[in-house]
C-alpha positions as CSV (number, residue, x, y, z in Angstrom):
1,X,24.6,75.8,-99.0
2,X,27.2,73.2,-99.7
3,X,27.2,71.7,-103.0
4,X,29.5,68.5,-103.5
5,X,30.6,66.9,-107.0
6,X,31.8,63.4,-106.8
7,X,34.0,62.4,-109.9
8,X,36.1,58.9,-110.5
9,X,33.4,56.0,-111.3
10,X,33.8,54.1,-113.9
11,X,34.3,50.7,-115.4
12,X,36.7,48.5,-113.8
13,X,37.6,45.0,-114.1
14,X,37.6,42.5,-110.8
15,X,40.9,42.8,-108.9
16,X,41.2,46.2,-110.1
17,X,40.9,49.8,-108.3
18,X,39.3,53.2,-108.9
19,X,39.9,56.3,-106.9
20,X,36.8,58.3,-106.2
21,X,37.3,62.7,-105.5
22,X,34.1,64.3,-104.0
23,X,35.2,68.5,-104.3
24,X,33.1,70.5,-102.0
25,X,32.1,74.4,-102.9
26,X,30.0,76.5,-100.8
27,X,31.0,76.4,-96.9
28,X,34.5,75.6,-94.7
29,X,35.0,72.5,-96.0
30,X,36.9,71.6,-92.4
31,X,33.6,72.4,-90.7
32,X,32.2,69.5,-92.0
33,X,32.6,64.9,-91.4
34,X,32.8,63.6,-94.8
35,X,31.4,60.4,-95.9
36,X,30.9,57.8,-98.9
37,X,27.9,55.9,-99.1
38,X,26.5,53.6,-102.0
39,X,23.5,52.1,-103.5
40,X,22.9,49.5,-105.8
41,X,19.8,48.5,-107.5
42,X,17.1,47.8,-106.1
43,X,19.1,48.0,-102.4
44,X,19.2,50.7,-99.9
45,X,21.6,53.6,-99.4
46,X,24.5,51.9,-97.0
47,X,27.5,53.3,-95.4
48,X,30.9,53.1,-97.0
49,X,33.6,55.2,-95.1
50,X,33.4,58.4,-93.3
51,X,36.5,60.9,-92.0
52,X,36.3,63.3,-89.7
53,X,37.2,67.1,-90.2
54,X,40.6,67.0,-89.9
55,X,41.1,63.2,-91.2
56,X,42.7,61.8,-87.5
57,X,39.4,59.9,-87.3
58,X,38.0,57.7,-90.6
59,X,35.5,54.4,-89.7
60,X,35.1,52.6,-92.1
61,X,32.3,49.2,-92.6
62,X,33.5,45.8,-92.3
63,X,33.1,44.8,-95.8
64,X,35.6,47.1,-97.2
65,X,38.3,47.3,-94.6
66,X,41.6,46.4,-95.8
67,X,40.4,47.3,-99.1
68,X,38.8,51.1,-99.5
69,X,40.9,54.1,-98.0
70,X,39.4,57.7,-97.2
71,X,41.3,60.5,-96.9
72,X,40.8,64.4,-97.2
73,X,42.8,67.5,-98.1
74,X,41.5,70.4,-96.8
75,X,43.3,73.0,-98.9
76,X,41.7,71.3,-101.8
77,X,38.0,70.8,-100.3
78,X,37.8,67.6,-101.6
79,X,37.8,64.0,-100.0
80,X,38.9,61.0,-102.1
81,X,38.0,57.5,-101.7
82,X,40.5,54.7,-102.6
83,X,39.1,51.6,-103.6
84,X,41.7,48.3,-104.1
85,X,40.4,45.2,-104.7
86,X,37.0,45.3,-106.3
87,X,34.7,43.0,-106.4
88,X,31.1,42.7,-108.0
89,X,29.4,43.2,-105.2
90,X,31.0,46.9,-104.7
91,X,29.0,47.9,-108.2
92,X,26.9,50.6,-107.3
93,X,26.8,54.7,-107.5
94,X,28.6,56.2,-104.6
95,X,28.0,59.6,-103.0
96,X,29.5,61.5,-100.9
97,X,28.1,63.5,-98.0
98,X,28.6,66.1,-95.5
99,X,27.8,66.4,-92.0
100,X,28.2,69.6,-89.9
101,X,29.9,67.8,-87.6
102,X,30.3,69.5,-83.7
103,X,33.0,66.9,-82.9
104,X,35.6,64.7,-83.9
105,X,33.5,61.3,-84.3
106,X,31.6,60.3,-87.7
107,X,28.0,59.4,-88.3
108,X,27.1,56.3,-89.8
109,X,23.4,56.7,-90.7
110,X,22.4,58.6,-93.7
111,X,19.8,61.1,-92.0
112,X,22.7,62.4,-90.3
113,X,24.5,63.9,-93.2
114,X,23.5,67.0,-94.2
115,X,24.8,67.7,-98.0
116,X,24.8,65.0,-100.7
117,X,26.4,65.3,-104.4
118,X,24.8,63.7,-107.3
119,X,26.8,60.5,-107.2
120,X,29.2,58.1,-109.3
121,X,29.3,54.9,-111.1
122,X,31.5,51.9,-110.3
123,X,30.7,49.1,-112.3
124,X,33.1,46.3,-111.4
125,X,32.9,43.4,-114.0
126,X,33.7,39.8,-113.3
């Protein structure tokens, strides 16, 4: 059982940038795709950013290109997202999540993921 603690959120002011940490206990961390996903009220659970088990492969979706980063550290079992730019619309409580993943790709859909932490506020103010 892999349980995974996401810390970072908080209040941030448009233009502004918050770096999220997701620490992972439990399993070999580099067994598993990593990925950030977020939900805002009263919206579904959409895909953020994923990385693969060894970081050479990240996807990330179109509205935050240019603007979010993932990365990992292995040694550390924990994956971070970067977040530059914020905007409104990014308010919401991310997650992270963990796939058991047999290859090198990422999974995009939520079903796919195996392990999910508790989640973290961003609240980005105008």
């Amino acid at each position: 059982q892999v349980q995974l603690v996401e810390s970072g959120g908080g209040l941030v002011q448009a233009g502004g940038s918050l770096r999220l940490s997701c620490t992972a206990s439990g399993g070999i961390f580099s067994n598993y795709a990593m990925g950030w996903f977020r939900q805002a009220p009263g919206k579904e659970r959409d895909f953020v950013a994923a990385i693969g088990r060894f970081g050479s492969f990240r996807h990330y979706v179109d509205f935050v290109k240019g603007r979010f980063a993932i990365s990992r550290d292995n040694a550390k079992n924990t994956v971070y997202l970067q977040m530059n730019s914020l905007k409104p619309e990014d308010t919401a409580v991310y997650y992270c999540a963990a796939d058991r993943a047999l290859g090198a790709t990422v999974q995009v859909d939520s079903y796919q993921y195996d392990y999910w932490g508790q989640g973290t506020q961003v609240t980005v103010s105008s």
